[in-house]
N, C-alpha and C positions, 0 to 999 in steps of 0.2 A: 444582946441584940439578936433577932432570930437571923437565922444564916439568910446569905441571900437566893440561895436554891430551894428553900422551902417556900420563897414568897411567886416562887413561880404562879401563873394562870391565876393570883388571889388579886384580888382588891387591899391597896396598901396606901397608907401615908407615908410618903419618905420623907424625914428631917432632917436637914443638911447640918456640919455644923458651924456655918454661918447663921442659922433658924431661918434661912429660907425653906417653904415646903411645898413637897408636891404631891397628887392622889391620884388616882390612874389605875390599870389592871397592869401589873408589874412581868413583865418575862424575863427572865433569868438570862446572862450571855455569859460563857465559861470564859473563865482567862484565856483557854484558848480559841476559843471564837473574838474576843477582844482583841487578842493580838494577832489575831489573822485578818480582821474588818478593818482595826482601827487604831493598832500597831503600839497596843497597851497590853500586858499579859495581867489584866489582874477584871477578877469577874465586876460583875454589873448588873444592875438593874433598867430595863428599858420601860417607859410607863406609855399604854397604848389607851389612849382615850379617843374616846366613839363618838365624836365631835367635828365634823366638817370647818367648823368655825377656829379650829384651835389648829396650830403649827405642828408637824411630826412629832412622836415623842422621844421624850429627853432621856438622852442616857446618863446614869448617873454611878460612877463606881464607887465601891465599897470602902474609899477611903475617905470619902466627902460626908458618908452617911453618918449620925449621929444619932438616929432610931429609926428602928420601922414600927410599924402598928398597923394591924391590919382591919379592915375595914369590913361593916356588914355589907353592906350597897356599893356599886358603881359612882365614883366623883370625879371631878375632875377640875376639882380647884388646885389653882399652884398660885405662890406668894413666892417673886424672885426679882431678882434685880436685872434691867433693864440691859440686854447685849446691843452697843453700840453697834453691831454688822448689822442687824435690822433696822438702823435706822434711815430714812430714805431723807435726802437732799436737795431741794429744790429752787430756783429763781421763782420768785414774785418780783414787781414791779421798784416794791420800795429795800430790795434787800434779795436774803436770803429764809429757807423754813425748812427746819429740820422735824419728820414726823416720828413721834417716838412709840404711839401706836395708832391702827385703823379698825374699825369693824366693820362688817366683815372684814379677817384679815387678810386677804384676797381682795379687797379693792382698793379702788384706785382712785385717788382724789379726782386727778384729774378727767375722770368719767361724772363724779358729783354721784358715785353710786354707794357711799360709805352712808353708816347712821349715827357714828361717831368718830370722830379724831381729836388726838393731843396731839400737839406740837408746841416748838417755840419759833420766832422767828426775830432776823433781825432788822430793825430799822434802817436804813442805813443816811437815804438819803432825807437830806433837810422837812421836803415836804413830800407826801404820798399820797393815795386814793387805794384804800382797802377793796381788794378784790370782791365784785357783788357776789352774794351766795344768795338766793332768796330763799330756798327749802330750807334754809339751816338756820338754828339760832342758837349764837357766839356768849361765850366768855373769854375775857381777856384781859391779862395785869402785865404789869411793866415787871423783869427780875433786875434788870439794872436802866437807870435812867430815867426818862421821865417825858410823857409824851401827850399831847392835847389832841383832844377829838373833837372835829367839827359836824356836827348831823342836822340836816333840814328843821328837825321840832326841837331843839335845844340850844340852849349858850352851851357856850364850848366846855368841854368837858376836862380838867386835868388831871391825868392818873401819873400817881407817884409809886417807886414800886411797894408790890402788894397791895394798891388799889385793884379792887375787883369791877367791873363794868360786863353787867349783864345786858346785849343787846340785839336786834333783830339784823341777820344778815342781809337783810334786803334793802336795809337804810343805807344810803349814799354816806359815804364818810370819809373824811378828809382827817388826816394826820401830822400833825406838827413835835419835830422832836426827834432827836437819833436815841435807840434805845433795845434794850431785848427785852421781848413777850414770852407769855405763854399762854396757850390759845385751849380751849374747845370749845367743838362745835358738834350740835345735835340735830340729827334731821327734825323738823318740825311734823309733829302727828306719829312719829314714829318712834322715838327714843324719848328718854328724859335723862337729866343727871343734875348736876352742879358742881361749880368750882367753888371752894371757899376755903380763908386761911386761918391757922390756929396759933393763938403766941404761945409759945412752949415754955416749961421752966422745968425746976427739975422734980415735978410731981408729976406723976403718970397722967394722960388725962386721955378719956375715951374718945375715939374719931367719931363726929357726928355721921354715920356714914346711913343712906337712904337705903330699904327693902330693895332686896332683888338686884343689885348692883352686878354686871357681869363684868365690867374692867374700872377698876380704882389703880391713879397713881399718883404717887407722893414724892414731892422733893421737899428738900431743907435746904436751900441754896447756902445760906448762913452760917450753916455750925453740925455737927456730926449729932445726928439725934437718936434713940433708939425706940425702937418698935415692938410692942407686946402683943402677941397672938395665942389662942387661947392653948395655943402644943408648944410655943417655943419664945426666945426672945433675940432679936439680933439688933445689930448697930448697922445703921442707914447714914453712909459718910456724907458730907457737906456737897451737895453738888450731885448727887447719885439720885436714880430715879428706883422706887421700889415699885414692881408692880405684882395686882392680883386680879386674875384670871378668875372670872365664873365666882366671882368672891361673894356671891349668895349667902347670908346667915353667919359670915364671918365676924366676930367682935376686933377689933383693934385699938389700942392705946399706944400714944406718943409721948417721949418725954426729953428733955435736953438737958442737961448739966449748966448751960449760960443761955441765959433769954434767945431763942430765934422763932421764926416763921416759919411755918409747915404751910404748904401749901397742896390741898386735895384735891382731883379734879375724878369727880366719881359718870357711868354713865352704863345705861341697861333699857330695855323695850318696856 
């Protein structure tokens, strides 16, 4: 592996070795600057990408690494698992909603200034009324439970989990059923994406994933699955959320050892 002082000021891929990865222009931090910052004496990698839309960057030490490689171009894709401290918490009418990411990542649902959001959230009470979004347009499946939808131009609708229902935020709807979701949502005219679920077994099989995708993430609520990327391979536990950042041009494959559901919720301008 090249040292991590050489990868100063270059463009690099860091490969963890969980096979999470990151791309970035890497600056070098000496064990002793570590353990004067951040009370680690062992050196480091800091990855500085030139993106407004993306969070500070990650420091990542030399014991986590599992390769470098370095880059012709400027990137700034990363493929990581989802830190519970970023995720925000909130009351809705029927429950509670936990958001697991926004974009911009700087905004704020509550402004209705985002062009995409995951979350999950949960049902709680018997009956509810889905908060109106009209810019936006919703996807939404059950991960536990089982919940009916009432909407103006339809018979009621009942999603079992890993039912997928693609619908207009702006439709009046009514919900019957205690249950936990998981939601996105795209600005209309301005974003696209999809959510959609995969039965896994234990042959690899390629993520149907759409051109140009800037944030994909994947749970397996059901069973420990694992993930092929075209630098690495890691294990995605039962219940974890993997996600990838600016995942433009990325291939990925999914596979499980015992039958479950992968569920993708992809989404990009």
């Amino acid at each position: 592996m090249l040292r991590l002082s050489d990868c100063d000021n270059k463009n690099v891929r860091l490969i963890l070795k969980s096979g999470e990865f990151f791309e970035g222009e890497a600056v070098f931090c000496s064990p002793e600057y570590c353990f004067h910052e951040y009370g680690a004496a062992e050196a480091a990698l800091q990855l500085d990408v030139n993106d407004e839309s993306f969070e500070p960057g990650w420091l990542l030490y030399e014991h986590e690494l599992a390769e470098i490689q370095l880059l012709d171009k400027p990137s700034a894709r990363r493929l990581h698992f989802a830190c519970e401290d970023s995720f925000v918490t909130i009351p809705w009418s029927g429950g509670k909603t936990t958001q697991f990411l926004i974009y911009p990542r700087q905004a704020d649902y509550a402004e209705r200034d985002f062009l995409w959001r995951i979350s999950s959230a949960s049902v709680e009470a018997a009956e509810s009324d889905f908060t109106p979004l009209p810019d936006y347009h919703r996807f939404i499946t059950p991960l536990k439970g089982s919940m009916t939808l009432f909407r103006p131009q339809d018979a009621e609708v009942l999603l079992n989990p890993f039912d997928i229902l693609s619908f207009d935020g702006a439709d009046p709807t009514h919900s019957r059923g205690s249950c936990t979701d998981f939601n996105l949502m795209l600005r209309k005219g301005r974003a696209r994406g999809s959510m959609l679920r995969m039965n896994l077994n234990g042959e690899y099989q390629p993520l149907p994933l759409l051109e140009d995708m800037q944030d994909i993430l994947l749970l397996c609520p059901e069973a420990d699955c694992r993930i092929r990327t075209p630098f690495s391979e890691l294990l995605l536990p039962a219940g974890e959320l993997l996600i990838g950042e600016n995942a433009a041009s990325i291939s990925l494959a999914a596979q499980s050892k015992t039958p479950a559901r992968l569920l993708v919720a992809q989404a990009g301008v």
